[in-house]
N, C-alpha and C positions, 0 to 999 in steps of 0.2 A: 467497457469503459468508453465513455464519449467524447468526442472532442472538445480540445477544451477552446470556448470560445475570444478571441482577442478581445484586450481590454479596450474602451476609447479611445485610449491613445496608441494604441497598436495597430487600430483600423486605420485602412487607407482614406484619404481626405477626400471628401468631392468638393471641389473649388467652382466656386462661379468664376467665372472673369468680371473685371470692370465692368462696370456701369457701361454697355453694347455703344460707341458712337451710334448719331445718324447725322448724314453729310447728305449736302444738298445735290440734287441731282444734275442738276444746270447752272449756269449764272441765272441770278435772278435776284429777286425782292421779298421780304419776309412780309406776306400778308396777313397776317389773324397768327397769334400768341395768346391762350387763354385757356379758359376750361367751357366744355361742351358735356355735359349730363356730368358733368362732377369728372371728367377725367382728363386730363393734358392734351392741349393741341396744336400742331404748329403747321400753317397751312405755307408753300411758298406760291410764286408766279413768276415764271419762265416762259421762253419763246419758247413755241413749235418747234419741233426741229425742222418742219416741212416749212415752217416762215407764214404761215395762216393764221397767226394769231398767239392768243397767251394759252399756258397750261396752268393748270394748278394742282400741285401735288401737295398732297394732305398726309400729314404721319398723327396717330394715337395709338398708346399712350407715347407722350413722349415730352420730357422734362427740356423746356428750350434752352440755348445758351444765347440767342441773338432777338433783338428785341423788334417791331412792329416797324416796317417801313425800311430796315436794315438791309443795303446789297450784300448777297449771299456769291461767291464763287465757285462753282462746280467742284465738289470735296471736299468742299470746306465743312467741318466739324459744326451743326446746328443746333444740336442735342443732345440726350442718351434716353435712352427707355429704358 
């Protein structure tokens, strides 16, 4: 006789989590909010940390929460993917 297999509802669940934040990685300014070949993109621009100049860090895919030209806080919540 074989085991007998659990119903759907007996199996255990596999849960995604929330929608992943993405938080900014410096102070800075939200550069580019748009779509690029059809998929979500939120560029910001931040100092160096060496003081040379701007960075720019770029996330895809990624559903923005702050809008083009917006100061950004170091942690601060910008998005989710």
């Amino acid at each position: 006789m074989s085991a007998r297999r659990p119903a759907a509802a007996e199996r255990p669940a596999f849960r995604l989590s929330p929608k992943p934040a993405v938080r900014a990685p410096a102070d800075g300014r939200v550069a580019f909010v748009g779509m690029v070949a059809g998929k979500p993109v939120l560029s910001l621009d931040h100092r160096d940390p060496d003081g040379d100049g701007l960075l720019r860090t770029t996330y895809e895919p990624v559903l923005a929460s702050v809008d083009r030209g917006a100061t950004v806080r170091r942690g601060e919540v910008v998005g989710t993917v």
